[in-house]
Backbone as CSV, one residue per row, in Angstrom:
resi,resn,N_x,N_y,N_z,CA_x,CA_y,CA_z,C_x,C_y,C_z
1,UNK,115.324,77.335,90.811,113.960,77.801,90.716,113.062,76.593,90.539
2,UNK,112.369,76.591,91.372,110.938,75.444,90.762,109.944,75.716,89.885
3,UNK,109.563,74.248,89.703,108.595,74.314,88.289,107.399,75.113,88.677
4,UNK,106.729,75.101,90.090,105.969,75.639,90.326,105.893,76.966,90.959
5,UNK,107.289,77.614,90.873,106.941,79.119,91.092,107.156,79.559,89.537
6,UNK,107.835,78.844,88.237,107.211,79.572,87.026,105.777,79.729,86.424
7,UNK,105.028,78.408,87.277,103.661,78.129,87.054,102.746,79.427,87.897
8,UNK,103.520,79.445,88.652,102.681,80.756,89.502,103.069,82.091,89.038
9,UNK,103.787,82.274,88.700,104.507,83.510,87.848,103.463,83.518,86.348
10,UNK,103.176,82.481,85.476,102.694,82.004,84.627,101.143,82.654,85.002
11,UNK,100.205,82.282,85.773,99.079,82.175,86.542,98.676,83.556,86.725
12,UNK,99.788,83.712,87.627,99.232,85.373,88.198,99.591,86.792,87.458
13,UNK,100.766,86.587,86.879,100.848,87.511,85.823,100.292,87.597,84.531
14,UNK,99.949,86.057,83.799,100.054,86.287,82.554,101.321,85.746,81.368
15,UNK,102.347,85.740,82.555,103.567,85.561,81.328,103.386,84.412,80.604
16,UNK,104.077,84.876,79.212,104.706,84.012,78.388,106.048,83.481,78.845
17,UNK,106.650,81.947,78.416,107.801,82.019,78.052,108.746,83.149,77.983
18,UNK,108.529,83.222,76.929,109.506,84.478,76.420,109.667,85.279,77.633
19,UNK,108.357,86.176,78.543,108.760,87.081,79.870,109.175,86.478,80.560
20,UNK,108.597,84.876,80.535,109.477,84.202,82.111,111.154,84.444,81.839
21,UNK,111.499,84.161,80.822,113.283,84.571,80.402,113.816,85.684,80.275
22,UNK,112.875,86.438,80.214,113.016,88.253,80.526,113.274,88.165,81.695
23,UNK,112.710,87.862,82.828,112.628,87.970,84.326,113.548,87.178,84.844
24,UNK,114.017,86.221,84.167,114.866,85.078,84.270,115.609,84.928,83.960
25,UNK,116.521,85.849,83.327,117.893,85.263,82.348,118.855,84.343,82.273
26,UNK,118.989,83.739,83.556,119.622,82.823,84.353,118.986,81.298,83.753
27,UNK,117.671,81.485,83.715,117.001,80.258,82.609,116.776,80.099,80.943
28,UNK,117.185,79.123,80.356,117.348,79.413,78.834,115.790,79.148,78.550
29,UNK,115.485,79.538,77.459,113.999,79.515,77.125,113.679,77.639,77.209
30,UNK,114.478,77.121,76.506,114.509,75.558,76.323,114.150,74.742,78.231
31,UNK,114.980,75.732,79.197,114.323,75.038,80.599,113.346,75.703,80.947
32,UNK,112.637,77.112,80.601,111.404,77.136,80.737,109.806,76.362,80.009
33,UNK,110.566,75.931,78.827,109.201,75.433,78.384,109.208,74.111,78.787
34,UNK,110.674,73.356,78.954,111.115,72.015,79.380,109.856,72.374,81.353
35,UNK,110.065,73.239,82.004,109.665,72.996,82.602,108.035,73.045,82.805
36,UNK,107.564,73.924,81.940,105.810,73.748,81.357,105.419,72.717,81.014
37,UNK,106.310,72.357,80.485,105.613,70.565,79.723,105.554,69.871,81.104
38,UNK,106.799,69.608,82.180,106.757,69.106,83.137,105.080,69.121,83.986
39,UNK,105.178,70.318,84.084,103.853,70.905,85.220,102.415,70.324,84.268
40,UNK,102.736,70.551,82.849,101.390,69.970,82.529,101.386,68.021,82.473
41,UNK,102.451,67.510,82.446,102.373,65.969,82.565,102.253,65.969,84.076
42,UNK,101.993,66.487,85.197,102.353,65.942,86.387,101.446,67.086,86.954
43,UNK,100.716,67.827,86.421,99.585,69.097,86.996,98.921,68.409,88.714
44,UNK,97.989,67.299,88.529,97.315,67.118,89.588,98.325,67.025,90.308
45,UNK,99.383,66.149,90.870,100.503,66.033,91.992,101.105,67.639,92.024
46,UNK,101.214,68.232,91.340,102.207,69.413,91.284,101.028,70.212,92.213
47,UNK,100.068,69.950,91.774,98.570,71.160,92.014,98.653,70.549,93.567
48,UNK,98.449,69.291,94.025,98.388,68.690,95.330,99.329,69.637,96.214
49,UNK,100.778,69.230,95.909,101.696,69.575,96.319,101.130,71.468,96.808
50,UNK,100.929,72.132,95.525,100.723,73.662,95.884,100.051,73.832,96.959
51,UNK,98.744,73.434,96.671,97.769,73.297,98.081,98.548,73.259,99.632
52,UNK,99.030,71.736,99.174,99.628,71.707,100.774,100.427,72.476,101.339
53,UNK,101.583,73.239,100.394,102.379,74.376,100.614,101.924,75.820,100.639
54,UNK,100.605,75.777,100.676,99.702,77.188,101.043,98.769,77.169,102.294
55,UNK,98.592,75.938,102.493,97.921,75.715,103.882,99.170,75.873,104.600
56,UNK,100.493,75.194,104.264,101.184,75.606,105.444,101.785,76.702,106.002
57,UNK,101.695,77.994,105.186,101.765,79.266,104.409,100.967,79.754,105.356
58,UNK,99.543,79.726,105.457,98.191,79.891,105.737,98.548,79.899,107.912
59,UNK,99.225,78.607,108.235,99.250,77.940,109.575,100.269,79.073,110.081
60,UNK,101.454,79.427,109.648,102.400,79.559,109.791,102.110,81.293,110.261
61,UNK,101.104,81.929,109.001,100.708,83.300,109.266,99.397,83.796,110.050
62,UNK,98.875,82.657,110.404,97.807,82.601,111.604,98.846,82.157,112.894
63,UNK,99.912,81.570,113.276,100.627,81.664,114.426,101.561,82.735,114.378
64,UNK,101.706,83.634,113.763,102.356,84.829,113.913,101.587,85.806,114.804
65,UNK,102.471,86.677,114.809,101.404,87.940,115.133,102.040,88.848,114.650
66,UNK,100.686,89.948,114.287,100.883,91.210,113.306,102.387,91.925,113.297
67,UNK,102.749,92.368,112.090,104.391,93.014,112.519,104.127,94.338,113.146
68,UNK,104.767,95.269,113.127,104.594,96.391,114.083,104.124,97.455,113.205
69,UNK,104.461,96.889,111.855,103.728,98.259,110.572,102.070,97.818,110.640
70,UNK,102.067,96.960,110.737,100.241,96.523,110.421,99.665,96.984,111.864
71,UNK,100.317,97.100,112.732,99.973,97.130,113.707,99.484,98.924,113.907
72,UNK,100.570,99.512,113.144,100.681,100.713,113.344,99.302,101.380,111.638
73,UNK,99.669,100.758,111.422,98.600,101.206,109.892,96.953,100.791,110.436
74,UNK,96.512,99.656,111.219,95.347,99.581,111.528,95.540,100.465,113.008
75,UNK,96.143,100.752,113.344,95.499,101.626,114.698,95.214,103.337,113.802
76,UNK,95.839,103.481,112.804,95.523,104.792,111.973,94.189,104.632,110.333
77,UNK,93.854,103.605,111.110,92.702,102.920,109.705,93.332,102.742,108.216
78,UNK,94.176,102.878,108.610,94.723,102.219,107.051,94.846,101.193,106.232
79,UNK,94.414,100.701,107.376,94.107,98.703,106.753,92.919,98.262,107.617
């Protein structure tokens, strides 16, 4: 697991520690906070890094094309 999908887990939910190891059991509380401290000594590069891995996120789902449910949900106005 990376430091920065607990940071995003962290972000968008809300969690504590403690839930990230609820959700996580596989991680001991000691490598989740080991890895918080990480993200906050190294935030701007970590934050860089996110960016660039959402623009490419971003590229990747603008050269797609729609799957066949979206396709089928906006021809019935559902999206």
């Amino acid at each position: 697991m990376k430091v920065l999908e607990l940071v995003a887990e962290t972000t968008a939910y809300g969690w504590s520690p403690e839930e990230l190891h609820f959700q996580h059991p596989y991680l001991s509380l000691g490598q989740i906070h080991s890895a918080l401290a990480y993200y906050w000594d190294h935030a701007q590069q970590l934050n860089e890094e996110l960016k660039h891995d959402l623009r490419e996120v971003e590229k990747l789902r603008q050269a797609s094309s729609p799957s066949t449910l979206v396709t089928r949900l906006k021809a019935q106005g559902l999206l």
